[in-house]
N, C-alpha and C positions, 0 to 999 in steps of 0.2 A: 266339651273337651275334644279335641284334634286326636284324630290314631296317630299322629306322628309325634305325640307329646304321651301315650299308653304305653304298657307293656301286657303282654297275656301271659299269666301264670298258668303254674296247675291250676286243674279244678274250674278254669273259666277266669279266676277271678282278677282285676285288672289296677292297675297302679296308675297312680300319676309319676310322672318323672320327677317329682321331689320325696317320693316317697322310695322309687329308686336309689336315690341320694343319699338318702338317710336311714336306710336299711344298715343295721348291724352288720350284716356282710360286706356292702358296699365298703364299710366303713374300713373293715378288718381288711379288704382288698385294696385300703386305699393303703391305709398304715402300711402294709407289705411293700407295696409300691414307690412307696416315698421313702420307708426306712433301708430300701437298696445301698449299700456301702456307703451308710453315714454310722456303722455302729459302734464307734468310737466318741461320738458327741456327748456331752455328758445329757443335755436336757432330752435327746433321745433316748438314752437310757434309765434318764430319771420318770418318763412317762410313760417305758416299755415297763417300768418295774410296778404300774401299777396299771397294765395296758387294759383288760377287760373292765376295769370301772371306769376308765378312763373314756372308752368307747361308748358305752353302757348311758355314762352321762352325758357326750356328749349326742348321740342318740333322743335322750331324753330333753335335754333342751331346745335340740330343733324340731322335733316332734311337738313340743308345746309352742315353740316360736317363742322363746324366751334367751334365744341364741345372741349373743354382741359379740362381737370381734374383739382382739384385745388388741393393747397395742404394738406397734412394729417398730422394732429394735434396727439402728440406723447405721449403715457403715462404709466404707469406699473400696472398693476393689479396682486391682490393675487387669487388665484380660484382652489385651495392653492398656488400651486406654483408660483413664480411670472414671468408673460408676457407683452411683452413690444406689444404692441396694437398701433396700427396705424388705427384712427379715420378720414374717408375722411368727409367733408364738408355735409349736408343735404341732398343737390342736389345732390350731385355723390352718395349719399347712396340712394337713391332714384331709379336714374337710374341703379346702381346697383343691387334694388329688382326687378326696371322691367326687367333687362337681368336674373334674376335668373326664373323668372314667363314661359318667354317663352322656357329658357334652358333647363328646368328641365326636363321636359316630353321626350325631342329631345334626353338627353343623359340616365336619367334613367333606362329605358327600355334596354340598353346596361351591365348594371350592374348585379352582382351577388345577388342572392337571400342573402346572408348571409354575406352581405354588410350592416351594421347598422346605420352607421353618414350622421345626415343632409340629409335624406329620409323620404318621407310619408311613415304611419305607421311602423315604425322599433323604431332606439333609444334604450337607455342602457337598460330600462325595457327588450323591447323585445329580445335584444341578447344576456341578463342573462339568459331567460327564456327560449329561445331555446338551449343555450348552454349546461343548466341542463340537458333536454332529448337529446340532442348527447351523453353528457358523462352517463349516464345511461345505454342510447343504447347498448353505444361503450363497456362498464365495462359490459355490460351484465347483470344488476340489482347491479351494485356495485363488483361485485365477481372478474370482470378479472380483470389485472394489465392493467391499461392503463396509456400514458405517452403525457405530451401536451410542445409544442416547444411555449413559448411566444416570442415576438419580440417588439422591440420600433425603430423607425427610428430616427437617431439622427440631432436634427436642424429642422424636416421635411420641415413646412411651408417656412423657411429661404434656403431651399434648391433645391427648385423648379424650375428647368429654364425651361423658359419663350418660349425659342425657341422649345423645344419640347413639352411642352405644348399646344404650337399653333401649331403645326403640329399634335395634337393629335384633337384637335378640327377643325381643316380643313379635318380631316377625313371625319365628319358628316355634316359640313357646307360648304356647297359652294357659300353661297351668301355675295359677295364679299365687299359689303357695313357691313354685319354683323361683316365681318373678322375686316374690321375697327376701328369699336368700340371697339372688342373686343384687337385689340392693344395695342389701347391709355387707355383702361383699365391696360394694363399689363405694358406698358411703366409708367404707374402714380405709380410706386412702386418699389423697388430693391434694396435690401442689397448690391448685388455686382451687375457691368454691368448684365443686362439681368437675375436675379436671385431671388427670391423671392416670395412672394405673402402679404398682411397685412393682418393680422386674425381678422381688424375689419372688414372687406366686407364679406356680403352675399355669392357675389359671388367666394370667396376664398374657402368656405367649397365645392362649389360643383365642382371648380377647381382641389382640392385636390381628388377627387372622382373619377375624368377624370381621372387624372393622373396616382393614385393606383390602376384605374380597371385595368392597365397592368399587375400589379402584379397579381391583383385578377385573370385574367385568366390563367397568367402563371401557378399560382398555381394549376388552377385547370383543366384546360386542357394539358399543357405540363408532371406537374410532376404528374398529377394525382389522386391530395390530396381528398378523400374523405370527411373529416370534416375540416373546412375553413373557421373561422372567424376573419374578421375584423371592427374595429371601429376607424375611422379615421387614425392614424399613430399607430396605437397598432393591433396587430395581432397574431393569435396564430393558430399550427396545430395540431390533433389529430392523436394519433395513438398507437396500441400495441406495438411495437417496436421503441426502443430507439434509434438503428442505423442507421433508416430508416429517423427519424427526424433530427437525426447529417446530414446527406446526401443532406435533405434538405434545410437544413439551409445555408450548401455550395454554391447550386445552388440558391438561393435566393440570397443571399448573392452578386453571380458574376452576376448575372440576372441583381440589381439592379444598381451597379455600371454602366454597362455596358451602359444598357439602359434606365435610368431614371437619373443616375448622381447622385445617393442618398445612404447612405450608414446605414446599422443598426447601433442600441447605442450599444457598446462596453459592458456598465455596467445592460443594460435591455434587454440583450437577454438569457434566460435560458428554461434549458428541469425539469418540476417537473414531480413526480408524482401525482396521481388523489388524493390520500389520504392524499396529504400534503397540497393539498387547492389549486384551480384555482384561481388565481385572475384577473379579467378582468372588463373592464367596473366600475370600484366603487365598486364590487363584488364578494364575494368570495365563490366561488364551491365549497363543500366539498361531501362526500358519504352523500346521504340521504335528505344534508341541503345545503340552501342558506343564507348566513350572512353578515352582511355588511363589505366593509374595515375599517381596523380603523381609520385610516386618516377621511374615509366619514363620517364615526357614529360621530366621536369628534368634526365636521365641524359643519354638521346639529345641535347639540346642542348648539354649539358655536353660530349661527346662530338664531335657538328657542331662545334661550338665551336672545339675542338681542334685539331679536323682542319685548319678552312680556315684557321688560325693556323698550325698548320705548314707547308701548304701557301705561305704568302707568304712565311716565313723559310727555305723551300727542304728542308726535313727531310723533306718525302716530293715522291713528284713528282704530276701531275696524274691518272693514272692510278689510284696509290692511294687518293688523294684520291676519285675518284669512285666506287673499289670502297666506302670506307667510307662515304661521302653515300648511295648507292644500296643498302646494307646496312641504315643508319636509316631514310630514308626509306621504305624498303619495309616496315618494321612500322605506318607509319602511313596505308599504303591500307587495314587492318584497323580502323580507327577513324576516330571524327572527328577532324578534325585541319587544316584551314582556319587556324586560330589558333596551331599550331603552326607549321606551314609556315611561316607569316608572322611569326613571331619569328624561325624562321632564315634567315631573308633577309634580314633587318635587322641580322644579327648582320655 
């Protein structure tokens, strides 16, 4: 066994990282974790009302390896666009937050700085904000011509196999009981034999992470890309020249087929220029300004809308109300937004 797959207790004595896992603690800190402001759900509450035997057992079946997934309850959501969501059981989400608790550390440290999704401290705020000062950087105060290659991967999460994934994660883990769980994790889910991932699991976001750090370092140690960001399956490169990023988009292109088995959207891959507006993240870069997309601004309103409409006919109380006022609102200290504010105040 790897020191980078141990942990040191008291007393000397030493764990494997699936016994991290599945430590009653782990477990009790994942529950915490997950049941953050969902305590309204009935089946959280029906599992919190019998929480300690709940943990207890499920403790005790992955201790023996006698652990199966159940099945995943199936449904569409709009967030605008609509996704079809694959909802596991309590207890596999559960266990699912304690495998994210002990993964996280073991693989982040592996990733690029300008790597945004499903990370401590990053997220769309942050990779608007950074991306502003590259392009300023790169334009030289606005002045040069610079040109950015956006990309969307098409299908992503549906496009994932399974079997390279786990060899991308047996990289770093060699404890062999760990690799297990992490199987019948990946066996509980697939569009097609061996393929997929469900984007209602925690540990799908940081799957997804594993996975695209390939790309991420392609990018940025093979081809050499000096500015290099991405957020989850959206990605985009910087640069003065416009043939330099066609070139790259080729080799990206065969990079990913090749070895990841995943292909770009056809319809969301383009080169703009700086002055016609970045858009990334919900955000859009212009010389000088940051403004919101309109898809996001008309959302968020749609949204306030809502809120302060249920708020007068009594379906939530003021308190919620202001958690979700002060949730929109605080996307738009990130951009301009004068003109928004002042639509929801009229509203």
């Amino acid at each position: 066994m790897n020191n980078r797959d141990i942990k040191v207790v008291s007393g000397g004595a030493t764990y494997s990282l699936f016994h991290n896992i599945i430590s009653v603690a782990n477990l009790l800190k994942a529950w915490k974790e997950f049941k953050r402001g969902k305590n309204n759900k009935f089946d959280i509450t029906e599992f919190e009302f019998n929480l300690e035997n709940n943990l207890f057992e499920l403790h005790r079946e992955l201790a023996s390896k006698i652990y199966k997934p159940n099945p995943y309850q199936s449904f569409f959501v709009c967030d605008p666009k609509r996704r079809h969501i694959h909802k596991a059981t309590v207890r596999d989400r559960v266990l699912n937050q304690a495998v994210f608790i002990i993964f996280y550390p073991v693989f982040d440290k592996h990733f690029i700085f300008h790597s945004y999704s499903s990370r401590i401290n990053k997220g769309t705020h942050k990779a608007s904000k950074k991306l502003f000062i590259v392009l300023r950087k790169n334009s030289e105060n606005w002045k040069k011509q610079t040109f950015v290659l956006k990309c969307d991967i098409k299908k992503f999460f549906d496009s994932i196999d399974h079997i390279i994934l786990f060899k991308l994660i047996k990289e770093k883990v060699l404890d062999e009981d760990t690799l297990w769980l992490i199987d019948k994790i990946l066996r509980s889910f697939e569009k097609t034999p061996n393929v997929g991932l469900p984007l209602g699991n925690v540990t799908s976001q940081l799957f997804a992470n594993i996975y695209l750090n390939e790309l991420d370092q392609f990018v940025k140690h093979k081809l050499k890309v000096k500015y290099y960001f991405r957020y989850a399956d959206d990605f985009i490169l910087i640069s003065s020249n416009e043939n330099e990023l066609l070139s790259f988009k080729k080799e990206i292109e065969y990079f990913l087929e090749q070895n990841l088995k995943i292909k770009l959207h056809p319809d969301k891959v383009f080169i703009r220029k700086l002055k016609q507006g970045v858009d990334f993240v919900g955000y859009v870069i212009l010389p000088n300004t940051t403004v919101l997309r309109t898809k996001t601004k008309n959302r968020i309103l749609k949204k306030l809308k809502k809120a302060k409409k249920e708020l007068i006919l009594g379906k939530i109380d003021k308190e919620k109300f202001k958690q979700t006022e002060a949730s929109y609102l605080g996307v738009l200290k990130h951009c301009k937004n004068k003109e928004i504010i002042r639509r929801f105040n009229r509203n």
